[in-house]
Gaussian input, Z-matrix of N, CA and C with variables (Angstrom, degrees):
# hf/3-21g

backbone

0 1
 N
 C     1     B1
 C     2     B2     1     A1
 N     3     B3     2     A2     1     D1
 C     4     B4     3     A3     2     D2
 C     5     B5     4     A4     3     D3
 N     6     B6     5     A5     4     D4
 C     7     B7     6     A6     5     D5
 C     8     B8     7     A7     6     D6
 N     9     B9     8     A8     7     D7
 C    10    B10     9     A9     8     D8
 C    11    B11    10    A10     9     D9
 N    12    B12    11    A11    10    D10
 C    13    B13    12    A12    11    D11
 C    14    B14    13    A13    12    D12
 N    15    B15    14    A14    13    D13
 C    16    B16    15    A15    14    D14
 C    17    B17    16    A16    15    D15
 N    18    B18    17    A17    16    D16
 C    19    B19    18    A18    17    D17
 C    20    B20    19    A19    18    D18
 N    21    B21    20    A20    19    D19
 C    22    B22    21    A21    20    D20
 C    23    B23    22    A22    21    D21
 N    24    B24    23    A23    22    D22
 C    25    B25    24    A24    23    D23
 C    26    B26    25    A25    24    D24
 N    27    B27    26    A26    25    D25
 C    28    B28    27    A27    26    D26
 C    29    B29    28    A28    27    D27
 N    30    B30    29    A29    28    D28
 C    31    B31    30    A30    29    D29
 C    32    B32    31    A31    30    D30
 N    33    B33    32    A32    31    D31
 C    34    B34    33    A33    32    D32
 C    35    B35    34    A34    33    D33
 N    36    B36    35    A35    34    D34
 C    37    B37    36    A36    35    D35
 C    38    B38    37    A37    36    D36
 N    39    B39    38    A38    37    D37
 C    40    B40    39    A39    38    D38
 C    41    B41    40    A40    39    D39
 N    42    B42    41    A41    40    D40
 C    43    B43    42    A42    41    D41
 C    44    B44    43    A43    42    D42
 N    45    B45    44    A44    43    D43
 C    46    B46    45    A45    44    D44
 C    47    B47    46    A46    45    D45
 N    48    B48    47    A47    46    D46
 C    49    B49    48    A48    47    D47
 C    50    B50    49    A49    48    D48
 N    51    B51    50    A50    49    D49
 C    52    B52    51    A51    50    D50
 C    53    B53    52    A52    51    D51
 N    54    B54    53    A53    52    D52
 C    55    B55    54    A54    53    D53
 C    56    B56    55    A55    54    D54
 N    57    B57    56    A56    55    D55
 C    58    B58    57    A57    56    D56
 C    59    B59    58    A58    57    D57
 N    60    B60    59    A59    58    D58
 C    61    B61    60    A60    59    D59
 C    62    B62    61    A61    60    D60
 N    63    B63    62    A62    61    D61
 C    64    B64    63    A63    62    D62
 C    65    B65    64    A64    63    D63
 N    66    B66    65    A65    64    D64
 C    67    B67    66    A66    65    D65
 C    68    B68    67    A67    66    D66
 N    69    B69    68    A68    67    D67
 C    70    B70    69    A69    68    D68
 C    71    B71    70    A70    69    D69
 N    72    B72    71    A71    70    D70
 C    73    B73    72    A72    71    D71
 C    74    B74    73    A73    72    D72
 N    75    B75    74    A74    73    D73
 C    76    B76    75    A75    74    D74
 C    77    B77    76    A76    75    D75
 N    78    B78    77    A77    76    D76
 C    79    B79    78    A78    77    D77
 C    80    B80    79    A79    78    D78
 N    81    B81    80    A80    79    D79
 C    82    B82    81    A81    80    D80
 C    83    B83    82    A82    81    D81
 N    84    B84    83    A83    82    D82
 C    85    B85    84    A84    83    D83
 C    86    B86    85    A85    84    D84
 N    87    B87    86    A86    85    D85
 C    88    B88    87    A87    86    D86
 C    89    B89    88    A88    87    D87
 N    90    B90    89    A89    88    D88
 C    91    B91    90    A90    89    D89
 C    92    B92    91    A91    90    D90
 N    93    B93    92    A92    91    D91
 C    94    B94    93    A93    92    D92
 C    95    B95    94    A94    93    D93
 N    96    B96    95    A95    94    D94
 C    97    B97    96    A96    95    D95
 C    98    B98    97    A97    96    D96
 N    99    B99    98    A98    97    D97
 C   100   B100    99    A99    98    D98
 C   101   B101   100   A100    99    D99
 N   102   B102   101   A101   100   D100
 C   103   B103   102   A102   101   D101
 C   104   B104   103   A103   102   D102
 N   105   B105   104   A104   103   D103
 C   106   B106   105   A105   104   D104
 C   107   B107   106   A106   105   D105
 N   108   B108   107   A107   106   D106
 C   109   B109   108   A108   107   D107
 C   110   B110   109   A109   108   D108
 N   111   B111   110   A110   109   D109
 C   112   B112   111   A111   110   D110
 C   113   B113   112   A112   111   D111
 N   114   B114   113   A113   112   D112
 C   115   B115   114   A114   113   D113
 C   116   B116   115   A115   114   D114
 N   117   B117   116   A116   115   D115
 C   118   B118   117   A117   116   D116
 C   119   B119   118   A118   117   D117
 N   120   B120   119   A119   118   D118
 C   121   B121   120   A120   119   D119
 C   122   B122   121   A121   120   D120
 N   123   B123   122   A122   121   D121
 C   124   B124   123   A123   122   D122
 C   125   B125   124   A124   123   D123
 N   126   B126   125   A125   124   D124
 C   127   B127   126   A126   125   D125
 C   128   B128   127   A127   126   D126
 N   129   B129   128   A128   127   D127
 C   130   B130   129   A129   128   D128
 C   131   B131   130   A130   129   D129
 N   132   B132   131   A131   130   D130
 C   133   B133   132   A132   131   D131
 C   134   B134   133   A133   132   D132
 N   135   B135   134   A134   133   D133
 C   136   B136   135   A135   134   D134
 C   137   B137   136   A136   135   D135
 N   138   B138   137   A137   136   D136
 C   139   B139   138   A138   137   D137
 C   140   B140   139   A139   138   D138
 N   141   B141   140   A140   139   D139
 C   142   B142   141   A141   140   D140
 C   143   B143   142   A142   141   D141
 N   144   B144   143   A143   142   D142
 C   145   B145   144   A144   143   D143
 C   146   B146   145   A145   144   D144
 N   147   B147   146   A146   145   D145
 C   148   B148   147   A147   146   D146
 C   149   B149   148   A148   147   D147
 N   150   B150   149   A149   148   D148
 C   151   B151   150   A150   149   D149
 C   152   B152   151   A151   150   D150
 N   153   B153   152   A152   151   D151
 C   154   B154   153   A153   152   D152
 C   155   B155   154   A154   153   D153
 N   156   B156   155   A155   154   D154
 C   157   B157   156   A156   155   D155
 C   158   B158   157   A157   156   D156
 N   159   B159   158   A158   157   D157
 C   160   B160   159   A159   158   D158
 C   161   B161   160   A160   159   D159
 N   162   B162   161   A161   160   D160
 C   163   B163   162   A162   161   D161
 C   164   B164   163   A163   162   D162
 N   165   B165   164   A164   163   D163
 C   166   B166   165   A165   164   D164
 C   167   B167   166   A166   165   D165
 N   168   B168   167   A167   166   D166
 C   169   B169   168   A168   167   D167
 C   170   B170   169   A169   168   D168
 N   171   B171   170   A170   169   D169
 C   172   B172   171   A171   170   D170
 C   173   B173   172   A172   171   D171
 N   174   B174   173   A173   172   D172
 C   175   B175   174   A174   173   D173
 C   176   B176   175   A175   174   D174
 N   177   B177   176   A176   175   D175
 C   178   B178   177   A177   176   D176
 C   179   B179   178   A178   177   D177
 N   180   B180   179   A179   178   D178
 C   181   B181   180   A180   179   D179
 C   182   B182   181   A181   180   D180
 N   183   B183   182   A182   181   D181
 C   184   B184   183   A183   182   D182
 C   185   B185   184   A184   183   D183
 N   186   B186   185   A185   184   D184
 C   187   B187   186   A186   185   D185
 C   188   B188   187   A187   186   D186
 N   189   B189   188   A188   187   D187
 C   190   B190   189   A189   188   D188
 C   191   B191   190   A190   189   D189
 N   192   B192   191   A191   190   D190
 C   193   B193   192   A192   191   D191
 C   194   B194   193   A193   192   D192
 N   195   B195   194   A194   193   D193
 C   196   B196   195   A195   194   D194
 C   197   B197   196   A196   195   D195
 N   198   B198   197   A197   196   D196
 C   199   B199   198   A198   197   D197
 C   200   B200   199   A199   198   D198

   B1=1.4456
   B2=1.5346
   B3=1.2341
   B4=2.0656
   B5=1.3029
   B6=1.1122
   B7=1.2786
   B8=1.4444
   B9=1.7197
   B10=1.3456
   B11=1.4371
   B12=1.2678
   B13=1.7689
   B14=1.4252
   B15=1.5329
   B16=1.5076
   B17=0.8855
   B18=2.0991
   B19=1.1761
   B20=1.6476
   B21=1.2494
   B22=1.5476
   B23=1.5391
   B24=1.8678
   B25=1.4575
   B26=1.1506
   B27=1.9076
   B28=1.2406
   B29=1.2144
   B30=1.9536
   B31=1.3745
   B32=1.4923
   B33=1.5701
   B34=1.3420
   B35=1.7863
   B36=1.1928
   B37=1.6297
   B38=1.7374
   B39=1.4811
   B40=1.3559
   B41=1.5398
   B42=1.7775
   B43=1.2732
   B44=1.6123
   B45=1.1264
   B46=1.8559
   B47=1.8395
   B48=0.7450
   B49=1.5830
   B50=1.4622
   B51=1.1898
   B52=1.6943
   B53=1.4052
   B54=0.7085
   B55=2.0441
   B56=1.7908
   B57=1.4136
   B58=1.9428
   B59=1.3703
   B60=1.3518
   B61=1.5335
   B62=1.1027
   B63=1.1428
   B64=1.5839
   B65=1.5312
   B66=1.2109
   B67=1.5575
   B68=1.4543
   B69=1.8860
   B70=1.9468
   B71=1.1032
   B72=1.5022
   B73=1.2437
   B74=1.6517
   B75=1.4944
   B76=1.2533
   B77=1.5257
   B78=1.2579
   B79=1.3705
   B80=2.0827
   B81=1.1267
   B82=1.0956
   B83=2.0072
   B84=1.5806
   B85=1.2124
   B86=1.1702
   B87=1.4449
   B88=1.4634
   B89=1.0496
   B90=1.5011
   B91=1.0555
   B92=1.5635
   B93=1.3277
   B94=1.8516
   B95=1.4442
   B96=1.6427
   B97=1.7219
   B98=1.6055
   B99=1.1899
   B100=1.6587
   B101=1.3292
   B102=1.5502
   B103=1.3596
   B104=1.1028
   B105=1.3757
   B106=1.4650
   B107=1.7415
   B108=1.6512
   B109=1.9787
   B110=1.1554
   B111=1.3549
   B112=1.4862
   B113=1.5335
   B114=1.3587
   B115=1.7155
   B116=1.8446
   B117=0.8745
   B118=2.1386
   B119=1.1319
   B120=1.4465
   B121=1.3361
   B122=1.9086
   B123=2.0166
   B124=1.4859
   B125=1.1650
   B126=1.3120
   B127=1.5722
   B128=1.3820
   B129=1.6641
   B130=1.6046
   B131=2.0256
   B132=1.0882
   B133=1.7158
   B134=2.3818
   B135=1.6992
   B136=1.4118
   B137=1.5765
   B138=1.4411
   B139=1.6231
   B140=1.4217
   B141=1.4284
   B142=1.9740
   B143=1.2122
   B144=1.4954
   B145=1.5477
   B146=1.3771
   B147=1.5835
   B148=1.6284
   B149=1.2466
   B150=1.4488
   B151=1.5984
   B152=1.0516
   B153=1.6611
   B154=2.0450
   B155=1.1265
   B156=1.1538
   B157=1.7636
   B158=1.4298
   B159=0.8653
   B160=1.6363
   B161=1.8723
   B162=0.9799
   B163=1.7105
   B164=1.1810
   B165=1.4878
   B166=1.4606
   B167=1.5775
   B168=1.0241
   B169=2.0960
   B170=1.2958
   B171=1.6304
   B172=1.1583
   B173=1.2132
   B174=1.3380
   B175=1.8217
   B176=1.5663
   B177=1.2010
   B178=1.2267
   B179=2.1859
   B180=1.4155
   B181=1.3838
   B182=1.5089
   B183=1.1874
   B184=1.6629
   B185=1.7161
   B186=1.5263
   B187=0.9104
   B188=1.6967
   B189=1.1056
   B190=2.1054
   B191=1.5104
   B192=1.2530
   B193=1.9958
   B194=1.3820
   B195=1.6293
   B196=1.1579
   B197=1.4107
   B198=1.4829
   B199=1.7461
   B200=1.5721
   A1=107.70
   A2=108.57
   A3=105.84
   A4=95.01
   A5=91.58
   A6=112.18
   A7=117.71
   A8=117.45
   A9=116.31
   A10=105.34
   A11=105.38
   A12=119.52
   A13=107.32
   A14=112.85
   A15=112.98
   A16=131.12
   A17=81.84
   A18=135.08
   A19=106.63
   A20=96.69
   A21=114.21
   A22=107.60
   A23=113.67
   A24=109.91
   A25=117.61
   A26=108.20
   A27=101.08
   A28=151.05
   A29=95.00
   A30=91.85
   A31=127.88
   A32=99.99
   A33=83.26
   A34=89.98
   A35=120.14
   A36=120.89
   A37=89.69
   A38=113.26
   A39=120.68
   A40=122.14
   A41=109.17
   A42=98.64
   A43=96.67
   A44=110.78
   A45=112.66
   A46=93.88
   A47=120.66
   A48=109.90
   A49=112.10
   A50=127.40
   A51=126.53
   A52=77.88
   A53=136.15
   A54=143.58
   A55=98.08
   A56=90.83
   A57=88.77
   A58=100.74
   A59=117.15
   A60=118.18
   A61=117.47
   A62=124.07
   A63=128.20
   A64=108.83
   A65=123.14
   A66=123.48
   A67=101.88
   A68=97.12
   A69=108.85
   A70=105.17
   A71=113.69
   A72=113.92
   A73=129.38
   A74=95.09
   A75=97.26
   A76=123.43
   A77=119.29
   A78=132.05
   A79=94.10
   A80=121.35
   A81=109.35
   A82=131.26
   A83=103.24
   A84=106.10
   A85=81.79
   A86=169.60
   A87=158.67
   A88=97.52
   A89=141.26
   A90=117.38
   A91=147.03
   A92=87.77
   A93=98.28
   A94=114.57
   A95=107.28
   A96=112.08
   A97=86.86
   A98=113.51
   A99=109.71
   A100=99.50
   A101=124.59
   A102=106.34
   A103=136.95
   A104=123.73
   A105=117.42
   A106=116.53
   A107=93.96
   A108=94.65
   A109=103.33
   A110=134.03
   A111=127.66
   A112=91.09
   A113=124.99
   A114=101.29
   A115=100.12
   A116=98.05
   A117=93.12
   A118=97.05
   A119=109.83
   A120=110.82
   A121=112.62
   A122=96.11
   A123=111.45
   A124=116.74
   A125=133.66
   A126=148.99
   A127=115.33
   A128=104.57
   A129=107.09
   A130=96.15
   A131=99.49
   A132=82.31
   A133=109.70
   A134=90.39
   A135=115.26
   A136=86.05
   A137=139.25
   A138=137.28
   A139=106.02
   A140=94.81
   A141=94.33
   A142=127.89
   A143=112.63
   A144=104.43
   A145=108.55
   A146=100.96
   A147=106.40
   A148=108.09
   A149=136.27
   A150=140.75
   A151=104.07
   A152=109.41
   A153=98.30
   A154=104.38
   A155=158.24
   A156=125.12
   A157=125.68
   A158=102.45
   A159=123.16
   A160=103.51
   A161=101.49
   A162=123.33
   A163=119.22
   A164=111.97
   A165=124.52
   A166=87.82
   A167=140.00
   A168=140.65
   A169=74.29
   A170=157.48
   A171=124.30
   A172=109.52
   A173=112.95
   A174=131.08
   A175=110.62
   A176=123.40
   A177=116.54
   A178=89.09
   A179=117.64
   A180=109.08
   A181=101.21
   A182=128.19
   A183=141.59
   A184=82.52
   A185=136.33
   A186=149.97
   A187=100.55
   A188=98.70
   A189=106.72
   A190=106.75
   A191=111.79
   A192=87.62
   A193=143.24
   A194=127.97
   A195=162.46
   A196=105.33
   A197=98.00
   A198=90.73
   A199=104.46
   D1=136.78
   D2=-178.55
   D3=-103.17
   D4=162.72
   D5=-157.07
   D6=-78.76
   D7=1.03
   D8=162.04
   D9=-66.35
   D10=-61.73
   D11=-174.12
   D12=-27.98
   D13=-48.10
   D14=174.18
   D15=3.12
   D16=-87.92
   D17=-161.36
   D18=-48.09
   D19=-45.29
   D20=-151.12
   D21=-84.46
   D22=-16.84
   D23=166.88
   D24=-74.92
   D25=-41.23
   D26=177.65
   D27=-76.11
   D28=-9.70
   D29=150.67
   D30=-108.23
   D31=41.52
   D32=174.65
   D33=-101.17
   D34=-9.78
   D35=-154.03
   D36=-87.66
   D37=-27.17
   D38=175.48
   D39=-66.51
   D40=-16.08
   D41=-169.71
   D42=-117.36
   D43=-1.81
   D44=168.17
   D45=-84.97
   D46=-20.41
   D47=174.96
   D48=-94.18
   D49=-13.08
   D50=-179.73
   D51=-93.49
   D52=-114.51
   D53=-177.69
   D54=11.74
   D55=-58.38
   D56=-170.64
   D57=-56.90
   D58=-65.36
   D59=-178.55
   D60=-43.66
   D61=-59.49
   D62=178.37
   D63=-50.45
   D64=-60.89
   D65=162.15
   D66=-8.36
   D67=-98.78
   D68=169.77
   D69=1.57
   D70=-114.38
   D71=175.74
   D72=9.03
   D73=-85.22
   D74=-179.07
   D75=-44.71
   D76=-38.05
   D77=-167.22
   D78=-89.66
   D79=-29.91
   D80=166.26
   D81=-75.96
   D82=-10.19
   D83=170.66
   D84=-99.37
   D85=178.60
   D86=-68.16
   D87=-20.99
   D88=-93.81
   D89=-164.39
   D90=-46.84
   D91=-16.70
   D92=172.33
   D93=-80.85
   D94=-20.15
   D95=168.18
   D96=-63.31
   D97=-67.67
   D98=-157.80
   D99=-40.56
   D100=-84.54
   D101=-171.38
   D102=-44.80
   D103=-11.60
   D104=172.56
   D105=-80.41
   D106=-32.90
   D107=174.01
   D108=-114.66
   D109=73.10
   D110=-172.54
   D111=-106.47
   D112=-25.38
   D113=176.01
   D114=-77.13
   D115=-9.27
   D116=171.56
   D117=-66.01
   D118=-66.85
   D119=-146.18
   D120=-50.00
   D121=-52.55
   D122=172.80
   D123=-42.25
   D124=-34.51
   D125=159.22
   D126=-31.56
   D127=-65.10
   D128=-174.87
   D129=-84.20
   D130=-37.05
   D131=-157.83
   D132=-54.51
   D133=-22.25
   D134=-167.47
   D135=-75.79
   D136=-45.97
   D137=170.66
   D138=-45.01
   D139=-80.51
   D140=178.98
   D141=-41.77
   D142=-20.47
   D143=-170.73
   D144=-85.08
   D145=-31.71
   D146=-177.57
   D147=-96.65
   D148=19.94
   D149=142.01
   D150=-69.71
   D151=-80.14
   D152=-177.47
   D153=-55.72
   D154=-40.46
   D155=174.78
   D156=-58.29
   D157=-25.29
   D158=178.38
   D159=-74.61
   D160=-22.95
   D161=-170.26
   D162=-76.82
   D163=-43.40
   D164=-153.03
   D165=-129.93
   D166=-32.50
   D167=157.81
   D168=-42.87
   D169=-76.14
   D170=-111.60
   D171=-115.77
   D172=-16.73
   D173=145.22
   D174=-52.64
   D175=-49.82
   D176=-155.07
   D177=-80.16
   D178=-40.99
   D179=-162.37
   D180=-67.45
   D181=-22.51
   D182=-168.14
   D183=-69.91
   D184=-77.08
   D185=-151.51
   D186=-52.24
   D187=-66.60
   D188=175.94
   D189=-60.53
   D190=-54.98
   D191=162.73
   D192=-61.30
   D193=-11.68
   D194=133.22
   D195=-23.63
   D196=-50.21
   D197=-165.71
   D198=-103.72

């Protein structure tokens, strides 16, 4: 292997590890938002869930009276 080729694995192996790390990171400050507003979050996700149910109960009763 010459010694450009090296060069060029090792930094390529250098920049899948800044990317990976940096990833981490990133994905580790989301989650620290989450834990800090997780009764927010439970708030909205507990809305949406009981919209689409509320959504599709009222699709589905339209459908059985239909028939």
């Amino acid at each position: 292997m010459a010694y450009s080729e090296h060069i060029e694995k090792v930094a390529s192996v250098l920049q899948t590890s800044t990317y990976t790390i940096s990833g981490g990171l990133v994905a580790g400050d989301w989650l620290s938002v989450l834990d800090s507003h997780a009764a927010a979050f439970g708030v909205v996700l507990g809305m949406l869930t009981f919209t689409t149910n509320l959504v599709f109960q009222w699709l589905n009763h339209r459908v059985i009276v239909k028939k």
